[in-house]
N, C-alpha and C positions, 0 to 999 in steps of 0.2 A: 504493500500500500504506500510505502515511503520515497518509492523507484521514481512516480513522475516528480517529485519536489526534489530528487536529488539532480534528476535529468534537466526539470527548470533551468535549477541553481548554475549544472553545468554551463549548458547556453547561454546563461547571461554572461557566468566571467570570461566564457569563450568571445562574445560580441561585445564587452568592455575592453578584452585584451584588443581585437580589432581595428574597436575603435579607436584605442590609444596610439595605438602602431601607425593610423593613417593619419590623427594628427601630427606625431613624432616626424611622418614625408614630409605632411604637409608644411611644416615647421621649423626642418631642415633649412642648413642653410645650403644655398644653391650657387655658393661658388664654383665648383665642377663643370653645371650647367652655364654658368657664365663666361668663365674663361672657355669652353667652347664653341661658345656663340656667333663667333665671329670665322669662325675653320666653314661654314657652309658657303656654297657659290654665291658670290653678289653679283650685282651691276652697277657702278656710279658713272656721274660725269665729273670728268675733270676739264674747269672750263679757266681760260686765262681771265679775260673781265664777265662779269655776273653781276648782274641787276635785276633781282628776282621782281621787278616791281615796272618793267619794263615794257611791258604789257601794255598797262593801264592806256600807254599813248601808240599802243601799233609798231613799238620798237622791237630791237632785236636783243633777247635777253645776252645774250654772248656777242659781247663787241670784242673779245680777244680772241674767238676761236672757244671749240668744245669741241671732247673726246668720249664715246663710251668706253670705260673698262674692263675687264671682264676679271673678276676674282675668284678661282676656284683653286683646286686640287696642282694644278702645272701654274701656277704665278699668276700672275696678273699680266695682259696683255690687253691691246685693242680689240672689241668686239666686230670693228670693221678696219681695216688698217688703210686700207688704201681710198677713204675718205676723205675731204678735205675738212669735213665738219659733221658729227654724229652729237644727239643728247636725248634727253626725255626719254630713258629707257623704262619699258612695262612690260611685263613675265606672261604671257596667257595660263590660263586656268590649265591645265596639263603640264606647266615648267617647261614646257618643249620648245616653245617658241617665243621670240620677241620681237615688238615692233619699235621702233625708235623715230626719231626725224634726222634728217640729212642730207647731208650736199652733198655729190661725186665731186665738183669744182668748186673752188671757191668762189667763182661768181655764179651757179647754179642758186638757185629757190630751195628754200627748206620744202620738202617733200615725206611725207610719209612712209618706210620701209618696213619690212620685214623679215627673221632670220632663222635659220635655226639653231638653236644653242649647241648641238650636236657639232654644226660645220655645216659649210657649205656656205653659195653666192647671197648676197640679199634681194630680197624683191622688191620692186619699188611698187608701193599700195597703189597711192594716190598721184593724179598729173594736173597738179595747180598750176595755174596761170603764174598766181604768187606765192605765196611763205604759207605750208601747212604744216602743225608744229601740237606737240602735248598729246598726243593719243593714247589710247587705251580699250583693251578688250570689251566688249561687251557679250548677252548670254545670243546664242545661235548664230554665230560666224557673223556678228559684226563687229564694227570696231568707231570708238568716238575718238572726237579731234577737232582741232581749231584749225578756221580757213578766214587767212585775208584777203575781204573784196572790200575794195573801194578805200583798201585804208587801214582797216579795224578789221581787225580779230572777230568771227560767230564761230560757234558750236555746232558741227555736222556730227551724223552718223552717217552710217555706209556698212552694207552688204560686201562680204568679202566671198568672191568666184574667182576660184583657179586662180587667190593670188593676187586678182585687183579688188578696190572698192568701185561694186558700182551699184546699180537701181536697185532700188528705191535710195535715194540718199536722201537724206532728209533733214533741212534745219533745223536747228532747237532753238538758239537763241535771235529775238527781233529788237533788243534793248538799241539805242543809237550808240552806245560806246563801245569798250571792247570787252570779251568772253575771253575764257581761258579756264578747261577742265580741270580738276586738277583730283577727279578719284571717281571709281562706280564706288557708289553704296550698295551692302550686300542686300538691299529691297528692291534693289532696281535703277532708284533714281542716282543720277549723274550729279554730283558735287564741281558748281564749276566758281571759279573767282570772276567777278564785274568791281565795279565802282560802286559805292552807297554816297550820294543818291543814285537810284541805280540808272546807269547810263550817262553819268553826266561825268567824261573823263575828260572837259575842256573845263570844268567849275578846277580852278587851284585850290581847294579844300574836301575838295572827295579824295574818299578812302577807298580803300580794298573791302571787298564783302563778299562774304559766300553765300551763293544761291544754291537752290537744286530746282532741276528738270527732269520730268519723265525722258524717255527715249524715244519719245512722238514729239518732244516740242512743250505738252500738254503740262500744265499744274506747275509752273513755275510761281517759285517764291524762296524768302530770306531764309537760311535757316534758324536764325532765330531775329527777334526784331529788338532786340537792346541793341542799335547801333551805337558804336563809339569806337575806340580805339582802329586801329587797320590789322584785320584779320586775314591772311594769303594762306594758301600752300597747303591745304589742310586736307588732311590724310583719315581714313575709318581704321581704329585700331580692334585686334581681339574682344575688346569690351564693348562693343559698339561705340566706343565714344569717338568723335572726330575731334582730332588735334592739329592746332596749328599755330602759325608765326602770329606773332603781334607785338605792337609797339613796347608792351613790357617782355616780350621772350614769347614764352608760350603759353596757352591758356586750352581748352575744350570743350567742346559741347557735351552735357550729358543726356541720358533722357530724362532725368528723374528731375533737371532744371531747364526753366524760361532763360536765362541767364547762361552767358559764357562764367565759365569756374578757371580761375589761376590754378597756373602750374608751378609749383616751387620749385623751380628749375635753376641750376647753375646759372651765377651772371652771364652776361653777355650776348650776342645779338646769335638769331634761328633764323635762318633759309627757309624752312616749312620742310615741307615734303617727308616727313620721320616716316621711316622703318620697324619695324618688330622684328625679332628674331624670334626661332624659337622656343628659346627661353626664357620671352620674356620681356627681354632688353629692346631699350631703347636705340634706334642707329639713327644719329642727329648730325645736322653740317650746322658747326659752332664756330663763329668768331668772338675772341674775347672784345672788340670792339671795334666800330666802321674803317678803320686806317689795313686790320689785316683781312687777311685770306679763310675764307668758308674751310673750315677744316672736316673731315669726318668720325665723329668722337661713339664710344658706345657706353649709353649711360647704364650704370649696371647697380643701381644701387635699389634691395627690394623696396624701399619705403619709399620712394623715388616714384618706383612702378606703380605701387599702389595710391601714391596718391592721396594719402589718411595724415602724412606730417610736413610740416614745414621744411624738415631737413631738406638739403638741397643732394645729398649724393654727391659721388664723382664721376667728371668724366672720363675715359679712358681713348687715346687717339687710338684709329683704326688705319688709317689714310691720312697720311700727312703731305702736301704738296706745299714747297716753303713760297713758291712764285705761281700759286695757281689755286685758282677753289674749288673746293671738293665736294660734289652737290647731290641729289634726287637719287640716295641709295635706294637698292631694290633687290631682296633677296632671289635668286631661283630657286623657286618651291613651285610645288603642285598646292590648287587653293580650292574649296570650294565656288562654284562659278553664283554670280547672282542671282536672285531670284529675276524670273523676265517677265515683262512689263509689256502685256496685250493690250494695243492700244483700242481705245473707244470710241474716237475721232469718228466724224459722220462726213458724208462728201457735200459738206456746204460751205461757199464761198462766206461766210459769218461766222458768228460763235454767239453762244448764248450765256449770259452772268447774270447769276442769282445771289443779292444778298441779303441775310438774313437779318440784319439786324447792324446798323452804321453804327450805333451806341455803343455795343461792342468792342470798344477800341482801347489802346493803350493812354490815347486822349482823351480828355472830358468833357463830353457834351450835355448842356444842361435838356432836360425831359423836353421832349417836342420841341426842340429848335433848330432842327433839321428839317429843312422842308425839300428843297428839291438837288438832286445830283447831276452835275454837269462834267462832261464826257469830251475829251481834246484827242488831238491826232498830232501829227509831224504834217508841218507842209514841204516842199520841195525845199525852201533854204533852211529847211530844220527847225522853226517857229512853230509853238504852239495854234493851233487853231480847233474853234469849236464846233464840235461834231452836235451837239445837241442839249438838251435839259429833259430832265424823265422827274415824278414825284419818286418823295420817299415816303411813306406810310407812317402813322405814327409808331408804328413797333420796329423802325430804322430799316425795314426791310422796301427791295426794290428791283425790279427784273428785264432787264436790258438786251437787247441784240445791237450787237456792236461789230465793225470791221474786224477782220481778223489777220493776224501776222505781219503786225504794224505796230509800232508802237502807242500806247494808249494813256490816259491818264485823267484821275478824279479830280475832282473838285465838290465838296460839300457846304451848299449856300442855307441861311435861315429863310424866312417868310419876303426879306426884303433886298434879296441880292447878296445877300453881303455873304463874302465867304467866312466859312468857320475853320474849315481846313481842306488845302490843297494839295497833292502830293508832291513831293519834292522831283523825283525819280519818275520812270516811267516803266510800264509792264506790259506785256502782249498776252494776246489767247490764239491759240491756234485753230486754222481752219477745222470747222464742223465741233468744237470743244463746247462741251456744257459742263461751266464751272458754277458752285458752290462756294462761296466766300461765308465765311461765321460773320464777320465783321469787318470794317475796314481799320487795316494794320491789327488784328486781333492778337498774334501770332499764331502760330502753329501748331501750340501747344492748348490752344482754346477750344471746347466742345462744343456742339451748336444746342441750344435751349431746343426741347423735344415737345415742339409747338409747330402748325400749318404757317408760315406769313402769313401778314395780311395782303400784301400784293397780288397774291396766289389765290385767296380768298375774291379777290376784288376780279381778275381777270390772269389766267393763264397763259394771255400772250404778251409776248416784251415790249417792251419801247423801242422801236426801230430807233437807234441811231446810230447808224451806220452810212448817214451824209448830211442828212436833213435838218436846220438849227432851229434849234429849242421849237420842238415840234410840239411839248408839255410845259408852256411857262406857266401854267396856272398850279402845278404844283403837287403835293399830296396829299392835303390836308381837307 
């Protein structure tokens, strides 16, 4: 009768002894794993001038020349050697392959390539007129990238056959300033770097800001809307978090905050673009201040990693080049591929936007003093002009059909013209798109109140404006 409470008993100090043992790993310290972290194949660039910020005006980040590296098992050598100019290296989901950008001559166009890490020639993706630069795999044989027309930097995707990118190629970004990718998110959406206000890279006080875009174009927005500081380079780490440069070092996004979170990271200035190994560690391109050289450091400190203290860690050089910076590591690893992103886009020359609720906002608007919203375009010398006036309802809600794949932009007036607020920035919707907004600027991280509009209530079809001015000036009240 005594056998099951001795056989209990046993079970338990067997699944205490367990579990002490897997705290004991877990708890471990992991210098073994660290000091080998660095022995796995990379990819850097080593570029002579580096102006990670270079973008923002359509320039060329490497005014001295840039090299991809290859760090494996046989040393380090050139990933293309008989290049005049290689950078932007990205690992496809299998490790087997890389795409990079590159000139064969030095007065050749950045162009998109491809390679195999095995050996062998490269293939050249893409055939721009001008400079295509920053790519990266996407899920089922395609691939994202920055292409300059007219100037400035947008965000394509593109269908990869037998080697080239071709149809369906498809724009993502309509903002007037310039894009530049800079990661896929493992949900799908594309992480790329603009200007806040977004699109206005001729304002000398716009910053660097990250957006995200589906891979249709479609649900572009900030990733988070506390703008301030200049946020670049920002990378999706193990943890889901997205980390990157900014004017104090480094900082990231979490999910569990509205808010970018400091990183208490060693002094001195970040490139963006950080690495994970698989240990853990951090691989960062560190200068201890704007006079030296992007060095490649690997931060291996666990509290460092986790992110719970202040302490700062140390960094460890990995890549030291005394006359050159050492930029955009990239391990070769096999990765889990993103989730992919079916789009829902309709074949209409329009789009349709529903919002629920203007109140909504990170601004203060007093009860019922929003009365009607008014809707701008770009004209030919780049001047706002207005597309129309639509009512807002008293529950801030309002339902618009509007041009598509242009630039576009609010404006919210009271009873008597007068604005309350106007967007700084400008934002597009993609042909045949029916978007949902919670509110205007709500962020991203806002839920929509589980309520019909009243707009919805009143009439299910939108306010054409899509040319026609102030076709609604009487408003919505």
């Amino acid at each position: 009768m005594r056998r099951p409470a001795i056989v209990g008993r046993l079970l338990l100090l067997a699944v205490t002894a367990l579990t002490l043992f897997a705290m004991a790993v877990a708890l471990a310290p992991r210098q073994s794993a660290a000091s080998s972290s660095t022995d796995s194949s990379l990819l850097y660039t080593v570029a002579g001038g580096y102006d990670p910020l270079a973008w923002i005006h359509g320039s060329d980040r490497f005014s001295g020349g840039a090299t991809v590296v290859v760090k494996d098992s046989r040393g380090r050598h050139s990933l293309v050697a008989d290049f005049a100019a290689s950078a932007d290296p990205a690992v496809s989901f299998d490790g087997e392959n890389a795409l990079f950008a590159g000139k064969q001559k030095p007065q050749d166009r950045w162009q998109i390539w491809e390679i195999s890490l095995a050996g062998g020639k490269p293939r050249r993706i893409t055939s721009c007129v001008d400079d295509c630069i920053r790519s990266f795999y996407l899920p089922e044989n395609r691939i994202v990238y920055a292409k300059k027309v007219d100037g400035r930097f947008v965000v394509e995707a593109a269908t990869l056959v037998d080697g080239k990118a071709t149809a369906p190629v498809v724009r993502l970004t309509y903002g007037p300033g310039n894009s530049l990718p800079t990661d896929v998110l493992r949900d799908g959406r594309i992480l790329f770097e603009a200007t806040f206000p977004f699109g206005s890279s001729s304002d000398p006080s716009a910053t660097p800001e990250l957006y995200t875009v589906y891979s249709d174009g479609s649900g572009v927005e900030s990733y988070r809307c506390d703008h301030g500081k200049a946020r670049h380079a920002g990378k999706q780490m193990s943890s889901g978090d997205v980390v990157f440069a900014s004017e104090s070092g480094l900082a990231r996004f979490t999910s569990a905050l509205a808010k970018e979170a400091a990183i208490a990271a060693p002094a001195g200035e970040y490139a963006g673009d950080l690495a994970e190994t698989a240990a853990g560690d951090w691989l960062v391109s560190w200068r201890p201040d704007t006079r030296s050289r992007f060095q490649l450091m690997l931060w291996t400190d666990r509290v460092g990693r986790t992110l719970l203290s202040a302490h700062q860690g140390a960094l460890r050089p990995v890549v030291v080049e005394p006359n050159a910076n050492v930029i955009q590591p990239t391990p070769i690893v096999a990765r889990t591929a993103p989730k992919r992103h079916p789009s829902a886009l309709h074949d209409w020359s329009y789009a349709n936007l529903l919002c629920l609720n203007a109140y909504t906002s990170k601004y203060k608007f007093a009860a019922g003093s929003i009365h009607s919203v008014r809707l701008y375009a770009r004209d030919d010398a780049g001047q706002a002009k207005l597309l129309g006036t639509a009512p807002v309802e008293t529950d801030g809600s309002f339902f618009l059909q509007v041009p598509a794949d242009q630039p576009l932009q609010f404006e919210l007036v009271d009873g008597s013209g007068k604005t309350l607020k106007r967007e700084a920035g400008w934002f597009w919707i993609r042909r045949g798109e029916q978007r949902v907004c919670v509110g205007c600027h709500a962020g991203p991280e806002t839920a929509p109140e589980n309520a019909v509009p009243m707009i919805l209530q009143r009439s299910t079809t939108p306010a054409d404006m899509t040319g026609a001015t102030d076709q609604h000036p009487s408003g919505g009240h």
